[in-house]
C-alpha positions as CSV (number, residue, x, y, z in Angstrom):
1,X,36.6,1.6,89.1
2,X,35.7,0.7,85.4
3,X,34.3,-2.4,84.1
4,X,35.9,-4.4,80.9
5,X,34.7,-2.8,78.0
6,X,32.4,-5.5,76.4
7,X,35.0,-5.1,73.3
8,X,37.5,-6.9,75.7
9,X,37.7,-10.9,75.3
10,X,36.4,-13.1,78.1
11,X,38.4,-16.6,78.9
12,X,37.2,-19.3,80.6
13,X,38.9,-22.1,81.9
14,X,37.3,-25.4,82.3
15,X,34.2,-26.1,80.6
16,X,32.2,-27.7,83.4
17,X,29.3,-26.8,84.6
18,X,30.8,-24.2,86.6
19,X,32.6,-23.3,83.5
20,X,29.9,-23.2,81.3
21,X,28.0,-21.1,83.9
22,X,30.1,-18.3,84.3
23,X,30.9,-18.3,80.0
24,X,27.5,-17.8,79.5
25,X,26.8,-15.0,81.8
26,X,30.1,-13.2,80.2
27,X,28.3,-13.9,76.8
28,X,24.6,-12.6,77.9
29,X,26.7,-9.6,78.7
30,X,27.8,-9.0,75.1
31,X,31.5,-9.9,75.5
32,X,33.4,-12.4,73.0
33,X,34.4,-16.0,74.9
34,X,36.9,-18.6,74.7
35,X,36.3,-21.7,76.5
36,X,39.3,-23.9,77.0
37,X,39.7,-26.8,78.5
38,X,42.5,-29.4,78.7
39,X,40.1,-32.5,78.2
40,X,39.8,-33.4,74.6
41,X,36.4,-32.2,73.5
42,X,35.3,-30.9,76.6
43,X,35.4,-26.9,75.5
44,X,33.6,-28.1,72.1
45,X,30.6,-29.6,74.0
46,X,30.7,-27.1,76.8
47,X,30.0,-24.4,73.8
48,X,26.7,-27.1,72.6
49,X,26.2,-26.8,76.0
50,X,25.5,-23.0,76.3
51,X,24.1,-22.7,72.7
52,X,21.3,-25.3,73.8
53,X,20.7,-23.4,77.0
54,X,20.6,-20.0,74.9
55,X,18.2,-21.8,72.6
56,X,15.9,-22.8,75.5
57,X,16.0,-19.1,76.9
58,X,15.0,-18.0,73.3
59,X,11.9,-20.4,73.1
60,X,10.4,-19.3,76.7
61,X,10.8,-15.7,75.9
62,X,13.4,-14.6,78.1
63,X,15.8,-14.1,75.0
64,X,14.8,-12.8,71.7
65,X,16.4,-14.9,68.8
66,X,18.6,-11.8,67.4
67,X,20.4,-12.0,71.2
68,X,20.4,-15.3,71.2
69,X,22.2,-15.9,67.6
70,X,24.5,-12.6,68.5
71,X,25.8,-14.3,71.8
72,X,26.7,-17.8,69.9
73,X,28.7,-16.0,67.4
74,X,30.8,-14.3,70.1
75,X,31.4,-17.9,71.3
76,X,34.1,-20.3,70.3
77,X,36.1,-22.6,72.1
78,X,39.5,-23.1,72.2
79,X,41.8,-25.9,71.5
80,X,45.1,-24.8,73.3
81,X,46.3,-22.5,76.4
82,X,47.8,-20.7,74.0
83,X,45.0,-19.3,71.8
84,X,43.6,-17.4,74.7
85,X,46.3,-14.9,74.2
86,X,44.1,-12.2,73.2
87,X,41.9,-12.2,76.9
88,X,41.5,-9.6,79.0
89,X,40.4,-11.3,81.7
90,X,40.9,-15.5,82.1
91,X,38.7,-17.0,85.1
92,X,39.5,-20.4,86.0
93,X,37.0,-23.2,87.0
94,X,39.0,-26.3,87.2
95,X,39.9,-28.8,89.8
96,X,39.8,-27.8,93.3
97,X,43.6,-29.0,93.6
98,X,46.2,-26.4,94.6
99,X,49.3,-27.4,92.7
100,X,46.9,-27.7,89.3
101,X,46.0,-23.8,90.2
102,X,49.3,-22.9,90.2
103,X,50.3,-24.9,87.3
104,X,47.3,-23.6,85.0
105,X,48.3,-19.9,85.8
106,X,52.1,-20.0,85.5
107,X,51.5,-21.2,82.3
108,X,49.1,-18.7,81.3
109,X,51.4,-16.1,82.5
110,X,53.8,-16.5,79.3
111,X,51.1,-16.8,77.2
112,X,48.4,-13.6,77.9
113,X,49.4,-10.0,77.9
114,X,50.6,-8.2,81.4
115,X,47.2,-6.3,81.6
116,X,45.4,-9.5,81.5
117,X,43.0,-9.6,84.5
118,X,43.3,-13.2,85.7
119,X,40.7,-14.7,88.3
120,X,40.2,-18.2,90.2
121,X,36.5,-19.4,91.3
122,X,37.8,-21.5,93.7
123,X,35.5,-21.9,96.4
124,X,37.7,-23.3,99.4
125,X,41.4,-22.3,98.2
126,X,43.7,-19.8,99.4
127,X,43.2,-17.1,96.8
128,X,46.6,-16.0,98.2
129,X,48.3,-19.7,97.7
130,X,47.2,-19.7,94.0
131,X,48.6,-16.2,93.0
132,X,51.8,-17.4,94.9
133,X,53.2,-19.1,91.8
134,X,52.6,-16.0,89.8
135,X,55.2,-13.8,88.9
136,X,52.8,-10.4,89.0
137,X,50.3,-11.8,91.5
138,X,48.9,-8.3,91.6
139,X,46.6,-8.9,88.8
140,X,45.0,-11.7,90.5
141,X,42.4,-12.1,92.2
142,X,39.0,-14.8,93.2
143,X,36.2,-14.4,91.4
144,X,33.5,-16.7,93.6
145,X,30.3,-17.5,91.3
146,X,27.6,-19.3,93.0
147,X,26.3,-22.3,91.1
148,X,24.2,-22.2,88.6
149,X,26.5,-19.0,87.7
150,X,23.8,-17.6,85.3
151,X,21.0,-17.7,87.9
152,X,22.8,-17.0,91.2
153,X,23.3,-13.0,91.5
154,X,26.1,-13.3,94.3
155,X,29.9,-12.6,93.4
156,X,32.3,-12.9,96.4
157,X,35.6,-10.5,94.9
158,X,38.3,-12.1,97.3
159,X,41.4,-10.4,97.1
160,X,44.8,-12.2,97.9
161,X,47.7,-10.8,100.4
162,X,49.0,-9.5,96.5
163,X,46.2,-8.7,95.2
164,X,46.4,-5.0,93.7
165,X,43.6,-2.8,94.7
166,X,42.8,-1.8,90.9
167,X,42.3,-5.0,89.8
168,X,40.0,-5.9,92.5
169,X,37.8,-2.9,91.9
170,X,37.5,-3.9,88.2
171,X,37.1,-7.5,88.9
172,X,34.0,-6.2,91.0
173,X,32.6,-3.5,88.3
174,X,32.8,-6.2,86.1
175,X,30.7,-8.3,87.7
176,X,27.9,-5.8,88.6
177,X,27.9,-4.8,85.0
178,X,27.3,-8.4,84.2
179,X,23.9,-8.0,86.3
180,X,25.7,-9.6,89.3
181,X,25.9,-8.7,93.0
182,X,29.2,-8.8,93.8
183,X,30.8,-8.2,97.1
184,X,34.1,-7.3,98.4
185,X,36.4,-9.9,101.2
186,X,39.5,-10.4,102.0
187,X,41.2,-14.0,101.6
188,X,40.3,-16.2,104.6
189,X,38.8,-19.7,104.7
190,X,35.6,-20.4,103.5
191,X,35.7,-16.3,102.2
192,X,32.5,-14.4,103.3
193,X,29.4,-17.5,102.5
194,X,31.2,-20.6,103.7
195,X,32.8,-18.8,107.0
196,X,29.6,-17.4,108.3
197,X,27.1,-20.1,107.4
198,X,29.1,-23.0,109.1
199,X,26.7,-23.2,112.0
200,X,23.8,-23.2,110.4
201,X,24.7,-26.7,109.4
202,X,26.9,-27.3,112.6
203,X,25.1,-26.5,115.6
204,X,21.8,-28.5,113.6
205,X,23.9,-31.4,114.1
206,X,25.4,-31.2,117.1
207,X,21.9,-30.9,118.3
208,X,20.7,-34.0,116.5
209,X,23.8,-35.9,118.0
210,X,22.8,-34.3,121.4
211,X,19.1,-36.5,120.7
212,X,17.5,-32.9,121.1
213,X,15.1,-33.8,118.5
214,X,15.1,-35.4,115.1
215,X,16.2,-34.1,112.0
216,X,12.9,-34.1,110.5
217,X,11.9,-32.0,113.9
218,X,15.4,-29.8,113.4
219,X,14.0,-28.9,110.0
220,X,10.8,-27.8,110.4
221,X,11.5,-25.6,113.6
222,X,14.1,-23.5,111.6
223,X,12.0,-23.1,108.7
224,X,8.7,-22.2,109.8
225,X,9.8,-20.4,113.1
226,X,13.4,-19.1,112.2
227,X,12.0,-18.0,108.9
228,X,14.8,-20.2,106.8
229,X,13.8,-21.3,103.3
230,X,15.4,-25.0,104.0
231,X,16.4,-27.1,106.8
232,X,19.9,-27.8,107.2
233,X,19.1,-31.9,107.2
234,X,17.5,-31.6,103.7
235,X,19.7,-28.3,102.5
236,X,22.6,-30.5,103.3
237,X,21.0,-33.8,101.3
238,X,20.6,-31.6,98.2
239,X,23.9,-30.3,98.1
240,X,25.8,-33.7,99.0
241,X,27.7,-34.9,101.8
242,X,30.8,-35.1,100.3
243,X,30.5,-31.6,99.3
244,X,29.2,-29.9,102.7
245,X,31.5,-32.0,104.5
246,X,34.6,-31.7,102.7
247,X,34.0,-27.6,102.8
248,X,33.5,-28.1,106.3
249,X,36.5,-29.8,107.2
250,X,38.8,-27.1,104.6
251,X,37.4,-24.6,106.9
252,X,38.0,-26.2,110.4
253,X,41.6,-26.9,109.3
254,X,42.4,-23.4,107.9
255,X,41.4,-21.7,111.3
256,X,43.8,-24.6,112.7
257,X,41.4,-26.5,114.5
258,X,38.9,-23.5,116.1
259,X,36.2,-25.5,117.6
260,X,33.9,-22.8,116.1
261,X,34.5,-24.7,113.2
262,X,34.2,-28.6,114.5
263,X,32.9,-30.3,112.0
264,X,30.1,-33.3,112.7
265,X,31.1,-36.7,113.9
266,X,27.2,-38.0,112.5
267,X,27.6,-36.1,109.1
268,X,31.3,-38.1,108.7
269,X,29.6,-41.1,109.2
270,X,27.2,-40.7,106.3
271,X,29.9,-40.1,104.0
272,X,31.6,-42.9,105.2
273,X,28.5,-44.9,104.8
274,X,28.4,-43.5,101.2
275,X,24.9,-41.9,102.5
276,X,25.9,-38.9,100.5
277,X,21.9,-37.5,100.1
278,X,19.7,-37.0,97.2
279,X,22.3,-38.8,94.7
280,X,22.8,-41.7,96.8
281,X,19.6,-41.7,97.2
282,X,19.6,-42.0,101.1
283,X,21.5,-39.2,103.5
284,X,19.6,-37.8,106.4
285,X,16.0,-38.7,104.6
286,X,15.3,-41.2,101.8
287,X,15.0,-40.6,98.7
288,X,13.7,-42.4,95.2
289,X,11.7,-45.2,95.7
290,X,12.1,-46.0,99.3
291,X,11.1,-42.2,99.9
292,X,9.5,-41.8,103.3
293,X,10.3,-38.4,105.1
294,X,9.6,-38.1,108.5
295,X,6.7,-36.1,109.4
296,X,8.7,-33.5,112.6
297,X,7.3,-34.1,116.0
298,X,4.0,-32.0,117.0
299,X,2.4,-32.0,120.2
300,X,-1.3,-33.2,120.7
301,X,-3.9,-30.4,120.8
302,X,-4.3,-29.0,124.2
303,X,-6.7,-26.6,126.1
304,X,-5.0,-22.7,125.9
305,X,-4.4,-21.4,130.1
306,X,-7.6,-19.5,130.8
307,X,-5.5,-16.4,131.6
308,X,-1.8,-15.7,131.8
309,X,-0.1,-13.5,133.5
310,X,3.3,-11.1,131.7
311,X,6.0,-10.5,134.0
312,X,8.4,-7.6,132.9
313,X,9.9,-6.9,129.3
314,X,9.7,-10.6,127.2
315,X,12.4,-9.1,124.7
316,X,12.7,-10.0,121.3
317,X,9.5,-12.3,122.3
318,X,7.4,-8.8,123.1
319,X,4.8,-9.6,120.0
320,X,3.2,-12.3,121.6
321,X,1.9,-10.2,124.1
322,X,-0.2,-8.5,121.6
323,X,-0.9,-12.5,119.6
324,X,-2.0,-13.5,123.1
325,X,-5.1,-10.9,123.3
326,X,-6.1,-11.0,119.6
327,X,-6.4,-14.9,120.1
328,X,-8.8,-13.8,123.1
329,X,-6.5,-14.9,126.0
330,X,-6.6,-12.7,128.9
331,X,-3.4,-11.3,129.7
332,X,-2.7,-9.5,133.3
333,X,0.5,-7.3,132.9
334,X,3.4,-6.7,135.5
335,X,6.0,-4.2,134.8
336,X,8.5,-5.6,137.4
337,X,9.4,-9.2,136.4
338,X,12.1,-11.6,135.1
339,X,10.6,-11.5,131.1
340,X,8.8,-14.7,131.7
341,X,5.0,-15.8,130.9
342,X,3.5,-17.4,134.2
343,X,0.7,-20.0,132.8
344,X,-0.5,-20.5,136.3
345,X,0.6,-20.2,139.7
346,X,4.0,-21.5,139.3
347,X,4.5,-22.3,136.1
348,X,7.3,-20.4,134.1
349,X,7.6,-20.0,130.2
350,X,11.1,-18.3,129.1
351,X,12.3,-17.6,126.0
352,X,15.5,-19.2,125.9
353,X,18.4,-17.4,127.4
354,X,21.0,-19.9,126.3
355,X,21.1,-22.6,129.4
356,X,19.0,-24.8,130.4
357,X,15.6,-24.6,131.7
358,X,16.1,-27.1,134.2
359,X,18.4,-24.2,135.7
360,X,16.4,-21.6,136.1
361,X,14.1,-23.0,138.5
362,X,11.3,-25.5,139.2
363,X,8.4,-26.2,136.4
364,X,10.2,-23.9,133.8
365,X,9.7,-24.2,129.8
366,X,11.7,-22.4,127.5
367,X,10.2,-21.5,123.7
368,X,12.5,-20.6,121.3
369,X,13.2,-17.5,119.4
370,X,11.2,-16.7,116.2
371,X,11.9,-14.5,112.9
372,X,8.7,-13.6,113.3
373,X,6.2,-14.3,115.8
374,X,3.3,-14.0,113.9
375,X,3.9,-14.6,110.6
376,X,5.4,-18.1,112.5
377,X,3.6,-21.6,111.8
378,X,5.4,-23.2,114.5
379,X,7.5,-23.4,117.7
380,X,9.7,-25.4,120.1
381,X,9.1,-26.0,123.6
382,X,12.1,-27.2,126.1
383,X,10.5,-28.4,129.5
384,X,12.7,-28.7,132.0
385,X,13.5,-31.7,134.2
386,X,11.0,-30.6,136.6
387,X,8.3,-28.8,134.5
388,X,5.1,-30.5,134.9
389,X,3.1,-32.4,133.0
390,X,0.1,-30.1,133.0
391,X,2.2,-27.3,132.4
392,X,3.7,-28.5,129.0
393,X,0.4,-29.2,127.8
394,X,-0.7,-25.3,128.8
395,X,2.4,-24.2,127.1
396,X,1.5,-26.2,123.8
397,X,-2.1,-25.1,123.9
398,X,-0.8,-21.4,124.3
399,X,1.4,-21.2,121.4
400,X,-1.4,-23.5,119.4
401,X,-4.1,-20.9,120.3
402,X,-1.7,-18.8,118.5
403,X,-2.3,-20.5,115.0
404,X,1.2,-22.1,115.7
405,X,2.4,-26.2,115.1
406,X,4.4,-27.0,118.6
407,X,7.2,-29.1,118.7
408,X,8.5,-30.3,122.1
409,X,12.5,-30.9,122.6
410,X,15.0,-31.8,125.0
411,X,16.1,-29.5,127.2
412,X,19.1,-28.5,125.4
413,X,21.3,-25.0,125.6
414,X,19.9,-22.2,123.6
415,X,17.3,-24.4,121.7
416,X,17.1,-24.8,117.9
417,X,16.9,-21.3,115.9
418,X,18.1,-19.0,119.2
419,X,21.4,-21.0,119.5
420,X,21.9,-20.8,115.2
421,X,21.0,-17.6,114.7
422,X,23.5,-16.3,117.9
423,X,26.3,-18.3,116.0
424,X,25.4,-17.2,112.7
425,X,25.6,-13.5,114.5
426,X,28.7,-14.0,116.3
427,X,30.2,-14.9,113.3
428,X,29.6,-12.2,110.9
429,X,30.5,-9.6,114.0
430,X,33.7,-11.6,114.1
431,X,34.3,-11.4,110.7
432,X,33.7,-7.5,110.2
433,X,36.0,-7.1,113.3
434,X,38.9,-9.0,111.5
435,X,37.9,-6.8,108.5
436,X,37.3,-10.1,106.1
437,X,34.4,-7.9,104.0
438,X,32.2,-5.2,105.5
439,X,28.8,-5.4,107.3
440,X,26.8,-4.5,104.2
441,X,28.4,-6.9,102.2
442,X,28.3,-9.9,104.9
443,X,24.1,-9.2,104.9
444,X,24.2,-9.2,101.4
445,X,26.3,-12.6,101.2
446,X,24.4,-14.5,103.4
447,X,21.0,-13.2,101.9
448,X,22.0,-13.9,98.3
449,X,24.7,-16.7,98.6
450,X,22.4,-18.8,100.9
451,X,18.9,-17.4,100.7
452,X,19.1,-16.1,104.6
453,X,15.7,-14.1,105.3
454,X,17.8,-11.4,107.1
455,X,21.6,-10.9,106.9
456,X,22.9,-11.9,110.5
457,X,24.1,-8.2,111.7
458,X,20.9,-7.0,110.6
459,X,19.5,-9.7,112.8
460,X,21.8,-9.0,115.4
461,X,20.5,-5.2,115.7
462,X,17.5,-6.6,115.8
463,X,18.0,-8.3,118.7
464,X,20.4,-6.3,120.2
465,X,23.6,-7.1,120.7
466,X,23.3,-7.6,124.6
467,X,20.5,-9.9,123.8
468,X,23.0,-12.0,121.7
469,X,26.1,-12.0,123.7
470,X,23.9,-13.1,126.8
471,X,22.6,-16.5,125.0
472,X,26.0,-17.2,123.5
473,X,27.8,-16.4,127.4
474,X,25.0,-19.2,128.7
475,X,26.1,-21.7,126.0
476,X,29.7,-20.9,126.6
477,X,29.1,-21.8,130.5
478,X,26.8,-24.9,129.6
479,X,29.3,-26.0,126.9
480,X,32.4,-24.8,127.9
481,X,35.4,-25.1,125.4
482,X,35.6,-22.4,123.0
483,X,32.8,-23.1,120.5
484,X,30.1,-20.4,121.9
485,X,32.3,-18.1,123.6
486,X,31.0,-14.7,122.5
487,X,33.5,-12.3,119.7
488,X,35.5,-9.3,121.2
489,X,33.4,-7.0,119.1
490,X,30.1,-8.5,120.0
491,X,31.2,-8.3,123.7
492,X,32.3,-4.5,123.4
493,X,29.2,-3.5,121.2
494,X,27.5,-5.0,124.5
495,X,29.2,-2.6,126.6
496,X,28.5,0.2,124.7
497,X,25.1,1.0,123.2
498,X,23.9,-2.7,122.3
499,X,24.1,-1.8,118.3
500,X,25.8,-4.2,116.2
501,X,26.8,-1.4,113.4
């Protein structure tokens, strides 16, 4: 498919930030702009806006002055609906209120050309809903910029129950020519970013409300062991609780109430509390003058077992075989075993499978699952009810022997980054199988969209698929209800080879 030619006029609607965002990044690209929006004023100092932005480019280099002067003069803002007539394509950034959609575009139906390419940015709307009012909803489809627009690279391309298949493939060629990443998803809740990334948030706090460990704890185990770039307590105090919430609840209620989807009883509470994060200045932490974050928990130093023994294949844990010997731990090998790390004559040290430790037998610990086992600054230990003393502080002085910061935790199902990571996998298989966007462009969603350090199917195959569906089977029986029963297609890919795609 062919992009607009950069001879075609660019409209956008709204001169927010989100507005401004996505004007500018049509005006880097060389295209002429109108910005319009119905406030007074508003498209006027949307356009000083952009031209002080563009200046500040200019004077750090990243924009030479003849580019910069070139872009401003393709720019003007408009003073009426009706002087966007000329627009090839006209994205909308206003309100996220359905019936002011609809409005906006039926009246821009009588005033652009057929051709015109018309898009929404809507981040939680029914693409579908919006074109509904339309009376050649072929031509539209959701163009989703992620915020800042001109920084962000993602694009999610949604296209509506209407939307015609040429207009989606230039809506996406537009965008990569643009210098954008665009991907391609069908209309569903939450489209490709908000669906799939749900329990990163959720399961975080359904642990915290489960008093596995504090959020400050939470945080810290899924950024230096699950490789994440934020925690979900402070991610979700820079973004706002109003915000993450509300999203959450849109989503929850579009898949009629799928307890995949529950949203958190202690995150409505801040928001009722007006706690809403960074711009309240409390959420989760403190913030401002009363700043005092929580250092998460670490165990005291401890003595590493003089030898351990490896019984059987530890799975996606198999590096720390080789981290234990480097380290100069003696490690006795048996083939025939249950995956486990005895620490001395009858202690046991699992990776998680899932349940609960206190299950699987007397004086058992379970550590949790790691991006990346070396590169790894930290880890979590779950002792069960009848683990010993002695034998958490072996455990603890293993793992520290290993370079690595230990945090100790309730015994809870599937941990902290094994049970997210399984959800966040589950969720992307499901999606793929209900062809919302394909496996490619999920990886490259959650990577871009949300800064993931793997997409989840490429996790997945990492892991395996039988690896996956067994922890999320061992949730479902500890936590029965819905939430962590395992996809079809993660269940058949079991079956078969174990390969997610």
């Amino acid at each position: 498919m062919i992009a607009l030619d950069r001879t075609h006029t660019v409209a956008v609607i709204g001169a927010g930030t989100m507005g401004q965002g996505i004007a500018q990044v049509a005006l880097v690209a060389g295209h002429r702009v109108r910005l319009y929006d119905a406030a007074p004023g508003s498209a006027e100092r949307g356009a000083a806006a952009i031209a002080a932005r563009l200046a500040r480019l200019a004077e750090k280099g990243r924009m030479d002055a003849a580019e910069r002067d070139a872009a401003l003069a393709r720019l003007a803002p408009a003073a009426a609906l009706g002087e966007l007539a000329g627009a090839a394509l006209v994205i909308e950034a206003i309100i996220e209120d359905l019936p002011a959609k609809q409005r906006l575009f039926a009246e821009l139906e009588d005033v652009v050309d057929d051709t015109c390419l018309l898009a929404t940015n809507t981040s939680s709307l029914s693409v579908t809903a919006v074109a509904g009012a339309l009376r050649r909803p072929g031509r539209f489809v959701g163009l989703h910029f992620f915020n800042p627009a001109p920084l962000l690279p993602l694009v999610e391309v949604v296209s509506a129950a209407t939307t015609d298949e040429d207009a989606a493939g230039t809506a996406y060629a537009t965008a990569a020519a643009w210098g954008k990443s665009p991907v391609r998803c069908t209309d569903t809740p939450g489209f490709i970013v908000n669906r799939i990334a749900r329990p990163f948030y959720a399961e975080a706090f359904r642990l915290h409300e489960e008093a596995a460990a504090d959020p400050a704890t939470i945080d810290a185990v899924l950024r230096e062991c699950g490789g994440f770039a934020m925690g979900p307590f402070e991610l979700t105090d820079l973004i706002g609780h109003d915000v993450n919430e509300a999203v959450t609840r849109s989503v929850w209620e579009s898949f009629f109430h799928d307890p995949k989807f529950t949203p958190s009883l202690a995150q409505r509470r801040l928001v009722e509390s007006g706690l809403l994060g960074r711009k309240s200045g409390r959420g989760w932490f403190r913030y401002g003058d009363e700043e005092d974050r929580p250092l998460p928990a670490a165990a005291a130093p401890a003595p590493a077992p003089e030898r351990v023994t490896v019984l059987g294949d530890l799975g996606p844990a198999a590096e720390l075989v080789a981290l234990m010997e480097e380290a100069g731990i003696p490690v006795d090998h048996e083939e025939d075993g249950p995956g486990a790390i005895l620490l001395g004559d009858d202690d046991w040290l699992f990776l998680t499978n899932g349940g609960y430790a206190t299950e699987r037998g007397d004086s058992v610990i379970h550590f949790d699952l790691a991006l990346d086992y070396r590169a790894a600054t930290r880890t979590a230990l779950a002792p069960g009810d009848t683990a010993r003393p002695d034998a958490v502080r072996a455990a603890a002085g293993l793992f520290q022997a290993l370079g690595k910061q230990v945090s100790v935790i309730e015994d809870v199902p599937g941990m902290i980054v094994a049970r997210t990571v399984a959800m966040l996998v589950d969720l992307a298989a499901d999606a793929v199988s209900k062809s919302v966007a394909s496996p490619a462009d999920i990886d490259t969603a959650m990577r871009l969209g949300v800064n993931y350090p793997l997409g989840p199917l490429e996790w997945g195959d990492r892991l395996g698929a039988r690896w996956v569906c067994e922890v999320l089977t061992e949730l479902h029986d500890s936590c029965p209800g819905g939430r962590y029963a395992p996809s079809p297609l993660l269940r058949r890919r079991t079956a078969a080879d174990g390969k997610l795609f």
